[in-house]
C-alpha positions in Angstrom: 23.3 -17.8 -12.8 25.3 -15.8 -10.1 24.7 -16.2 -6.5 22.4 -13.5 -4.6 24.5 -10.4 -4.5 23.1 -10.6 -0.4 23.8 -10.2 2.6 21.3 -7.3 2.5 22.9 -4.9 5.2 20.2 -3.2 7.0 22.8 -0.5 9.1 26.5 -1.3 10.0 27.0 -4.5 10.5 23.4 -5.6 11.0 22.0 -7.4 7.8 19.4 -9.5 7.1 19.7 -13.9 7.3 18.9 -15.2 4.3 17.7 -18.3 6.4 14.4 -15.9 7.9 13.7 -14.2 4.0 10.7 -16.0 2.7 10.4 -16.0 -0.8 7.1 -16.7 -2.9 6.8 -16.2 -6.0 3.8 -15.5 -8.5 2.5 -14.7 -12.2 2.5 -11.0 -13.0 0.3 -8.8 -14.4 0.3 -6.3 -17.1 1.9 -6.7 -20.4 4.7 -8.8 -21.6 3.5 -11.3 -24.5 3.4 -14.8 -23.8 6.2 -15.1 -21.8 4.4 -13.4 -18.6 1.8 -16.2 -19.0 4.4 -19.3 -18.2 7.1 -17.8 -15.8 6.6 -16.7 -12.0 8.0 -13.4 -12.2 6.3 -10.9 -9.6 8.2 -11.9 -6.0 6.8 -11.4 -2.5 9.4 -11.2 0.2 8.1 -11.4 3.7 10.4 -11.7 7.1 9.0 -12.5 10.6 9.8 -9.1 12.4 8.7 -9.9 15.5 10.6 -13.6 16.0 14.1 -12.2 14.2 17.4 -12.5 16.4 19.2 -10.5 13.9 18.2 -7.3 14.9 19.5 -5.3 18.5 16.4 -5.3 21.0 16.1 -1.7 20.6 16.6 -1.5 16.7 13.6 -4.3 17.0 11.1 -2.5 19.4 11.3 1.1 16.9 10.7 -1.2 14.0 7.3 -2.8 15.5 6.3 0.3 16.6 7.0 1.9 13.5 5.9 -0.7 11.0 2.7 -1.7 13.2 0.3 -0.8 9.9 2.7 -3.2 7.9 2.3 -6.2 10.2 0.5 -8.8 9.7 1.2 -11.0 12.9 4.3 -9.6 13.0 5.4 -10.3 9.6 6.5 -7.2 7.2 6.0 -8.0 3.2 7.1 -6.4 0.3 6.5 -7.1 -3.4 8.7 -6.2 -6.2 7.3 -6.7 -10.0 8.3 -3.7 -12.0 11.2 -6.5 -14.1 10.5 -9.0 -16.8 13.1 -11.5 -14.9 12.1 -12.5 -11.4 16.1 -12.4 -10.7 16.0 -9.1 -10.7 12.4 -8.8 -8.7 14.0 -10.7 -6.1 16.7 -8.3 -5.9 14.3 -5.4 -6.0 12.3 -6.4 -3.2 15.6 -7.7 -0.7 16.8 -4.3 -1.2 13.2 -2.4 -0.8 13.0 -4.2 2.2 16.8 -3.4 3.9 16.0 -0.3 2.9 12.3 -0.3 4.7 13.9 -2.0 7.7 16.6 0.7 7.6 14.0 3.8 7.8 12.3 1.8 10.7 15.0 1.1 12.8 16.7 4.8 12.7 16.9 6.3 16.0 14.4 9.1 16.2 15.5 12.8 15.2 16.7 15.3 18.0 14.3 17.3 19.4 14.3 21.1 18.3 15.6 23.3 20.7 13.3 26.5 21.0 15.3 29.8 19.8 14.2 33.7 19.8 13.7 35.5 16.7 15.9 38.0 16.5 14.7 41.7 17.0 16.0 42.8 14.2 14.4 40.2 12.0 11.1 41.1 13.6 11.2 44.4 13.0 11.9 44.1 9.2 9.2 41.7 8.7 6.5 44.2 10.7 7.9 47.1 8.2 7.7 45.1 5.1 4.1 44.5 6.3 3.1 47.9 7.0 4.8 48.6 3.4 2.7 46.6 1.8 -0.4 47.7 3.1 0.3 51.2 2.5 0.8 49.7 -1.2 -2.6 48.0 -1.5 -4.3 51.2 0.7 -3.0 53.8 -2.4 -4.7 51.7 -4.8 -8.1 52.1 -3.7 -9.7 55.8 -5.0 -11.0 56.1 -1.2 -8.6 58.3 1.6 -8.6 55.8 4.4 -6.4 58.6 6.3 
């Protein structure tokens, strides 16, 4: 068997140790024979958010903030079991969870800066509008005049 195809790069050069993953492993459910009955396939991955060095102070802070439903004392989890081969579960959930931690610690989006509506564009918009209610007053058989 090959070696993990890790390090699991989170941004740049920030990627998760593979000393603070914590692996546990479980039966899985569904269908698959009686193979799924004898091999630990489904994977949990969990990594201590709130103890990591491996993550920039401020990268770390947004992450907590932003994951605070996902904690459970400061731990995030994710579980992969959609394969047959817990090889490929445990790649799975590394790489849902670089890309979890990745989404967390992005800095926020700029703030919109407030612009006019042109006149022009308002006007067109108020004339489509009386356009169309002259089109829905000519279909009634009353004279609304």
């Amino acid at each position: 068997m090959n070696l993990m195809s890790g390090p699991y790069v989170v941004r740049g050069s920030v990627s998760l140790p593979e000393a603070e993953l914590m692996w546990r492993f479980s039966r899985s459910g569904g269908p698959g024979g009686q193979h799924v009955n004898t091999t630990d396939s489904q994977v949990e991955l969990r990594f201590d958010l709130a103890r990591t060095e491996a993550l920039p102070p401020v990268w770390k802070e947004r992450a907590l903030a932003r994951l605070a439903g996902r904690l459970v004392d400061g731990v995030v989890s994710v579980r992969a079991s959609e394969h047959r081969s817990q090889w490929r579960n445990r790649e799975a959930a590394a790489v849902r969870l670089a890309a979890l931690l990745a989404e967390a610690t992005a800095p926020p989006p700029r703030p919109r800066r407030a612009t006019r509506i042109p006149r022009g564009i308002n006007e067109r918009r108020l004339r489509e509008k009386k356009q169309r209610s002259d089109t829905k007053r000519g279909r009634s058989g009353r004279d609304w005049s």
